[in-house]
C-alpha positions as CSV (number, residue, x, y, z in Angstrom):
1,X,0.0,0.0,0.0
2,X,1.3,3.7,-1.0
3,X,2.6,5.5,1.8
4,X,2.7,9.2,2.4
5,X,6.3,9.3,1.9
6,X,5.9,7.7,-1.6
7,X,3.8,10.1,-2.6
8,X,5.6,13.5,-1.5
9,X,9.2,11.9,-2.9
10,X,7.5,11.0,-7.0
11,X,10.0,12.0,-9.2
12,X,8.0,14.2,-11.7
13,X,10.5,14.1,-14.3
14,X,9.4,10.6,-15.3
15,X,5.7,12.1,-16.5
16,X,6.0,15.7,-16.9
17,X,8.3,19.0,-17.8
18,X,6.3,21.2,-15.4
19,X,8.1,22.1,-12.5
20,X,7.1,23.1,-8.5
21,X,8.6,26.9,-7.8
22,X,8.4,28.0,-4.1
23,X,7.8,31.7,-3.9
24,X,9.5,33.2,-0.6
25,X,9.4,36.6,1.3
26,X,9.6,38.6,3.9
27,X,6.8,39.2,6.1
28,X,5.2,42.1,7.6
29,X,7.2,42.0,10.8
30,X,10.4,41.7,8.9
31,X,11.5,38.5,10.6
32,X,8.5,36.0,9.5
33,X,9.0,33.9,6.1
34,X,6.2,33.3,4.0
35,X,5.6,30.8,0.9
36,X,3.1,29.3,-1.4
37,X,3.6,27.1,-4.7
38,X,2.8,27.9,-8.6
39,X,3.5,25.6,-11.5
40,X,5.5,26.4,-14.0
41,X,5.8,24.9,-17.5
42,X,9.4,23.9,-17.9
43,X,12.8,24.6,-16.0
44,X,13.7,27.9,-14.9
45,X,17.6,28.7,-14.3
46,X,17.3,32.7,-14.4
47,X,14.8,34.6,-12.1
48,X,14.0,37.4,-15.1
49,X,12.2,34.0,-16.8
50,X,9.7,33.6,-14.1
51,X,6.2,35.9,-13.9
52,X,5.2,37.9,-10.9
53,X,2.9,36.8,-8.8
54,X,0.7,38.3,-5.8
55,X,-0.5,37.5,-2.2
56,X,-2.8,39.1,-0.1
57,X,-1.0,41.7,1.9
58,X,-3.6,42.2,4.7
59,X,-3.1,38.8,6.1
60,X,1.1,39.6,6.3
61,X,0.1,42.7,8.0
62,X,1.8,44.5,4.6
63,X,-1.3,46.1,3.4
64,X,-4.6,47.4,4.5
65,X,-8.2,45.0,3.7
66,X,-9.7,47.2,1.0
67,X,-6.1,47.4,-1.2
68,X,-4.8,44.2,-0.3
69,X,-2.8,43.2,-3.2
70,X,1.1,43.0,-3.4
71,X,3.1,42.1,-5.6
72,X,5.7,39.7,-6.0
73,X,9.1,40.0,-7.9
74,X,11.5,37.2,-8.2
75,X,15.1,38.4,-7.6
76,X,17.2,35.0,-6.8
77,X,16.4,31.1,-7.9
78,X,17.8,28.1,-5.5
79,X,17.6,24.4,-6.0
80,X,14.5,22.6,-3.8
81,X,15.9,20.2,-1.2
82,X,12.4,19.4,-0.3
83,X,11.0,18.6,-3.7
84,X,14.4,18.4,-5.7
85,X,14.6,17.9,-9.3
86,X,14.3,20.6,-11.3
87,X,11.9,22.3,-8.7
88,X,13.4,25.5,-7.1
89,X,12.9,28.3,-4.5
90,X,12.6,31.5,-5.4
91,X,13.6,34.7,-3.2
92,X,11.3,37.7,-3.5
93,X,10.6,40.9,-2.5
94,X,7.5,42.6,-2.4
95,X,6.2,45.9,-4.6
96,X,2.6,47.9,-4.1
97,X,0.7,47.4,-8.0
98,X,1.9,50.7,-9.3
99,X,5.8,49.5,-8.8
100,X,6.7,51.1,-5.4
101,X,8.4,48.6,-3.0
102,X,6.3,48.2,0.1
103,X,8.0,49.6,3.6
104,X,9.0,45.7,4.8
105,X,11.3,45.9,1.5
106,X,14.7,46.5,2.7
107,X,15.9,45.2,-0.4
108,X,15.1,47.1,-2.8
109,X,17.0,49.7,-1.4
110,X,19.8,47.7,-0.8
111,X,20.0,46.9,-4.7
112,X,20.3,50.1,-5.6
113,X,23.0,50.7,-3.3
114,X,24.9,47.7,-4.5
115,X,24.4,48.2,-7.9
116,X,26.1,51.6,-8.5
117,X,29.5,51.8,-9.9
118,X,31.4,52.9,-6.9
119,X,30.1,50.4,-4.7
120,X,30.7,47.6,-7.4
121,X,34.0,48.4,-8.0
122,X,35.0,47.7,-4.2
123,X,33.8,44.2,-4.6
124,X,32.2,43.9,-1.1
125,X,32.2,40.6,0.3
126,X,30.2,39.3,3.4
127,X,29.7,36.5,5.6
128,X,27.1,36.1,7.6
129,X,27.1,34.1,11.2
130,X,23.7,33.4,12.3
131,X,22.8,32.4,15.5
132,X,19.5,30.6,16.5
133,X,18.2,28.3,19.3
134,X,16.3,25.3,19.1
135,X,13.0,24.8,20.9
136,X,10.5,22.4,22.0
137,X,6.9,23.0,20.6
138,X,6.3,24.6,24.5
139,X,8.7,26.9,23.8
140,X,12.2,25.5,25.6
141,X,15.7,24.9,24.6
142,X,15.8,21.7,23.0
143,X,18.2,19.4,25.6
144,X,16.9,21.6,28.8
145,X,15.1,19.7,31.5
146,X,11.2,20.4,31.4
147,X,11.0,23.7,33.3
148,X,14.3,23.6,34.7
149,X,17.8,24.7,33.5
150,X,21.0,22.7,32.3
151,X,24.4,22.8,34.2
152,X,26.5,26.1,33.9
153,X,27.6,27.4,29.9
154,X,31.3,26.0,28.9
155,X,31.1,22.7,27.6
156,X,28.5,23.4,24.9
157,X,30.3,25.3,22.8
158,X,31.6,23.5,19.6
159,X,30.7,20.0,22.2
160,X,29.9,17.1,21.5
161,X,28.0,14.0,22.9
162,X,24.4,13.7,24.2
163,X,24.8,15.8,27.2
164,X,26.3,18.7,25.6
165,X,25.0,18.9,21.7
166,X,21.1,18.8,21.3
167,X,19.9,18.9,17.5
168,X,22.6,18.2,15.6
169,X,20.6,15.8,13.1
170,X,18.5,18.9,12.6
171,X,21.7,20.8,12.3
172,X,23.2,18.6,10.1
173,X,20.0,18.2,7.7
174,X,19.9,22.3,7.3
175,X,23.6,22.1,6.4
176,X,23.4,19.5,3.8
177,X,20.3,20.8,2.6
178,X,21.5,24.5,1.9
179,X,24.7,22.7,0.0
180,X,22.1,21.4,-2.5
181,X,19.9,24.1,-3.0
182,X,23.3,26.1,-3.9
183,X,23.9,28.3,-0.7
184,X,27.4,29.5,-0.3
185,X,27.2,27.8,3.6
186,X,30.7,27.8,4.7
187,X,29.8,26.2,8.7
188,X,28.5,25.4,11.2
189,X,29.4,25.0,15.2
190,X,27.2,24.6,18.3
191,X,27.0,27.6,20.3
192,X,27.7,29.1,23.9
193,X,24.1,28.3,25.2
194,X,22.9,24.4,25.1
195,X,20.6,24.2,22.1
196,X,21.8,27.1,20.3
197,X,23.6,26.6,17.1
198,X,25.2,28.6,14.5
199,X,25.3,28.5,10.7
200,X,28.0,30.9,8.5
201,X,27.2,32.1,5.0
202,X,30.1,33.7,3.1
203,X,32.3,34.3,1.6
204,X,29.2,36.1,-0.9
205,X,29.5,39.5,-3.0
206,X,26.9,42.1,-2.5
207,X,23.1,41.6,-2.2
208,X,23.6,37.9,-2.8
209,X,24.5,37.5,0.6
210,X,21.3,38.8,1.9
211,X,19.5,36.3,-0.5
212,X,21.9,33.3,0.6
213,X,20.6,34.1,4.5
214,X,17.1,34.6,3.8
215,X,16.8,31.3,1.6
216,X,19.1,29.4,4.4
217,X,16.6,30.6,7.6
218,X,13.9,29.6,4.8
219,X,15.1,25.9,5.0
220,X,16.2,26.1,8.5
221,X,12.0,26.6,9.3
222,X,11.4,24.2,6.7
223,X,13.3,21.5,8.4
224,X,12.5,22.5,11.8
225,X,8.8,22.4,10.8
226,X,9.2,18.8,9.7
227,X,11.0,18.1,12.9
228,X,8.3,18.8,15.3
229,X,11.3,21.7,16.8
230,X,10.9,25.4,16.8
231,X,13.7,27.7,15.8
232,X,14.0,31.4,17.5
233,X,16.1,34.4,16.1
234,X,15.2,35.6,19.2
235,X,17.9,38.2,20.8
236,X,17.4,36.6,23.7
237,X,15.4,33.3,24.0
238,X,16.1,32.2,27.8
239,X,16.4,35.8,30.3
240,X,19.5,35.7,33.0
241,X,23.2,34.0,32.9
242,X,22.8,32.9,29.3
243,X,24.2,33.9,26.4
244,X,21.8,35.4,23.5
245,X,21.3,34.8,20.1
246,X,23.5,37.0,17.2
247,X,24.0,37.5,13.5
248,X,27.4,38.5,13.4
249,X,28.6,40.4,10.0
250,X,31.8,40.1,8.6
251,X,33.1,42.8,5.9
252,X,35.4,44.2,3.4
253,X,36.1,45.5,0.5
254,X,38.6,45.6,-2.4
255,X,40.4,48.2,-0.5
256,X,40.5,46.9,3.0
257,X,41.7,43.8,1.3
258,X,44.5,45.7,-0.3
259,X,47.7,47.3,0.2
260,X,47.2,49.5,3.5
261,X,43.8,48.3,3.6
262,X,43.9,48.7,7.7
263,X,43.9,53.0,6.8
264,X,40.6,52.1,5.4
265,X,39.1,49.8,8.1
266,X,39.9,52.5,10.4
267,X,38.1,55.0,8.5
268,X,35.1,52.9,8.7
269,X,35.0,52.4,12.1
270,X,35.2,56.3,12.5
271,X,32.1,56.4,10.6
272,X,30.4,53.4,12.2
273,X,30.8,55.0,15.5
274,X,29.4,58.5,14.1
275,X,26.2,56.8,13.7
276,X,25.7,54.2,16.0
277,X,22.7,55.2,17.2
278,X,21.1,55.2,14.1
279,X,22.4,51.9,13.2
280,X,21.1,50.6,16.3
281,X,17.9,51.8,15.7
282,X,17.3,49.5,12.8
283,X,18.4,46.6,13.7
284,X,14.8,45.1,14.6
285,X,13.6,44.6,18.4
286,X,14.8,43.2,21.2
287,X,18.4,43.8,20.7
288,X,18.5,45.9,24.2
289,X,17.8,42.3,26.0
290,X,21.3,41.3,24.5
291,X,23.3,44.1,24.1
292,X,24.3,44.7,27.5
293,X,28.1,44.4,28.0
294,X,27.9,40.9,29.3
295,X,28.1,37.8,28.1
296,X,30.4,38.7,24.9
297,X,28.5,41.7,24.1
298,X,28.9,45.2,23.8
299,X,26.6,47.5,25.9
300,X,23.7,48.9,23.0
301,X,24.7,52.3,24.5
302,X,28.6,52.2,23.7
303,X,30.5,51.9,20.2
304,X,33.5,49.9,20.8
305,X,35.4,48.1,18.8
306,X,39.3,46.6,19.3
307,X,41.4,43.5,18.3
308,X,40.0,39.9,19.1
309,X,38.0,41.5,21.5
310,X,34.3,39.8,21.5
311,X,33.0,41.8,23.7
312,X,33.7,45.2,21.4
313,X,30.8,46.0,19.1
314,X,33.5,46.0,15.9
315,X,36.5,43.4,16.5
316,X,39.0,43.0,14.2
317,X,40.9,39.9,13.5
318,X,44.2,38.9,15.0
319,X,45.4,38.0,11.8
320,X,44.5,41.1,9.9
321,X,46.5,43.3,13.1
322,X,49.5,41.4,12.2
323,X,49.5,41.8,8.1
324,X,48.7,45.3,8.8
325,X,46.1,45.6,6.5
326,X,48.0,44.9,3.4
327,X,46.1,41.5,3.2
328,X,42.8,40.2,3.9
329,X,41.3,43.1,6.1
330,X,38.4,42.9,7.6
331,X,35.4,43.8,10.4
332,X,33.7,41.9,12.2
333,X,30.3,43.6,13.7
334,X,29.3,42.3,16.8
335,X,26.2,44.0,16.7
336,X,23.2,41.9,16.4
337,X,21.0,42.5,13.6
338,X,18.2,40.0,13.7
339,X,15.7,41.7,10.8
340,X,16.8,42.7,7.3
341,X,20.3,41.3,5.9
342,X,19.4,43.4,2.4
343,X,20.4,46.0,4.2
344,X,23.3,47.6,2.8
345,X,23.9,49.5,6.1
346,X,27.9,50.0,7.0
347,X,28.0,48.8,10.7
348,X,27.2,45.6,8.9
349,X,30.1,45.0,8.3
350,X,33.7,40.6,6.6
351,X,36.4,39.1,4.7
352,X,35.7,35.7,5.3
């Protein structure tokens, strides 16, 4: 007797050309991911092939009952894990009907940044380190005693056996699964916290970074859903002695990378500290539950940045102190951004 399984894993090439395309954006509280399916006629390797399409923006909290209707633009195609074959998932971001992106589109913006001349030239590179915890469907770290609390933080990070790493198949599925789809996923480790992990995405040029993150958190719920497990971006999942939750940025550009590239990492960080505030200010909710100068932070009131120093809000790498700059520069934010990672802001800030 047909199973299920047997019927979500048919190979459609055998029968048909048409292919499954996953449409994915941001929603309205610039965290959530949302999805639904079209058919499509035949293989699709270039997002400018594939049509628009719409959803209903009052239900994503993105657009008011009586004009409800945004619209949908594909900007970046991935191979499905879930589906595989030829089917794919599509990044998008979201436009009113007269062409206008909607407020929730940080991208937008951040294309046009990335797209002019100057900022091409400098080849900026990025990798991302996203932090996220694991949790139970009643809302506790995955491997924590039912309303109670592990030993002590110290032998989690990077640990390993059944005491010490909770979730690693579910790790270990996301990570094989963004390989396929054709995200640039250069890690992954088990973090300070017991069931908090971290993925890294990078070395990636430009806005292609942002998509890379948003289609890797895409499977990460995907897989996570399947699971039975939740998984928080939270700043700050568990309150107390416990570290919290980041999305550390690593930067550079072509002339940080070069020949007395530390001149022009220092320049940044005069201009990242000139507008911290600001900076802060966008960097989505919560982050005042983290920031607080413990617990390998920096305070969210204080700029600070130094060498190998992860508790400065910029740190840069042992490594690039030594070559002075004239190789392989780079920043590393500390700053947790756990919203929009189209944007093209500076404190975001890697050279892999």
């Amino acid at each position: 007797m047909a199973s299920l399984h047997d019927f979500v894993n048919l190979d459609l090439s055998d029968t048909t050309e048409k292919i499954i395309a996953e449409y994915i954006w941001v929603g309205g509280s610039g965290m959530d991911m949302r999805s639904k399916a079209r058919t499509l006629p035949g293989p699709v390797t270039n997002p400018s092939e594939l049509p628009k399409w719409n959803y209903d923006g009052s239900s994503t909290n993105q657009a008011p009952g009586d004009d409800s209707e945004v619209i949908l633009y594909p900007r970046a195609i991935f191979k499905d894990p879930f589906r595989k074959g030829n089917n794919i998932l599509v990044i998008c971001d979201s436009y009113t009907p007269a062409g206008e992106p909607i407020p929730t589109n940080k991208r937008a913006k951040a294309a046009e940044i990335f797209s002019n001349p100057d900022v091409e030239a400098e080849e900026p590179w990025f990798g991302i380190e996203q932090e996220y915890t694991l949790l139970t469907m009643s809302k506790w770290p995955l491997g924590w005693p039912e309303n109670g609390y592990p030993g002590p933080q110290g032998p989690y990070y990077c640990g390993n056996g059944a005491d010490k790493a909770f979730g690693r198949d579910i790790v270990d599925a996301h990570y094989k699964a963004c390989l396929y789809a054709g995200i640039n996923i250069s890690g992954i480790n088990g973090e300070v916290m017991p069931g908090q992990w971290e993925f890294q995405v990078g070395p990636s040029v430009g806005i292609s970074a942002g998509d890379e993150v948003w289609a890797a958190r895409y499977i990460l719920e995907r897989i996570t859903e399947i699971a039975g497990v939740v998984v928080s971006f939270d700043p700050k999942p568990v309150p107390g002695d416990w570290n919290g939750a980041g999305a550390h940025t690593n930067y550079s550009t072509k002339s940080m990378r070069g020949d007395g590239g530390i001149d022009v990492i220092n320049a940044a960080i005069e201009k990242l500290e000139a507008r911290h505030t600001e900076h802060i200010a966008a960097y989505g909710e919560g982050n005042e539950r983290r920031l607080t100068g413990n617990h390998e932070t920096a305070s969210i009131n204080q700029f600070t940045w130094g060498v190998a120093n992860r508790g400065a809000s910029v740190r840069i790498g042992r490594d690039t102190e030594k070559k002075a700059g004239f190789q392989h520069g780079s920043l590393r934010c500390h700053i947790h951004d756990r919203r929009d990672h189209h944007s093209p802001c500076s404190l975001k800030t890697k050279q892999p």
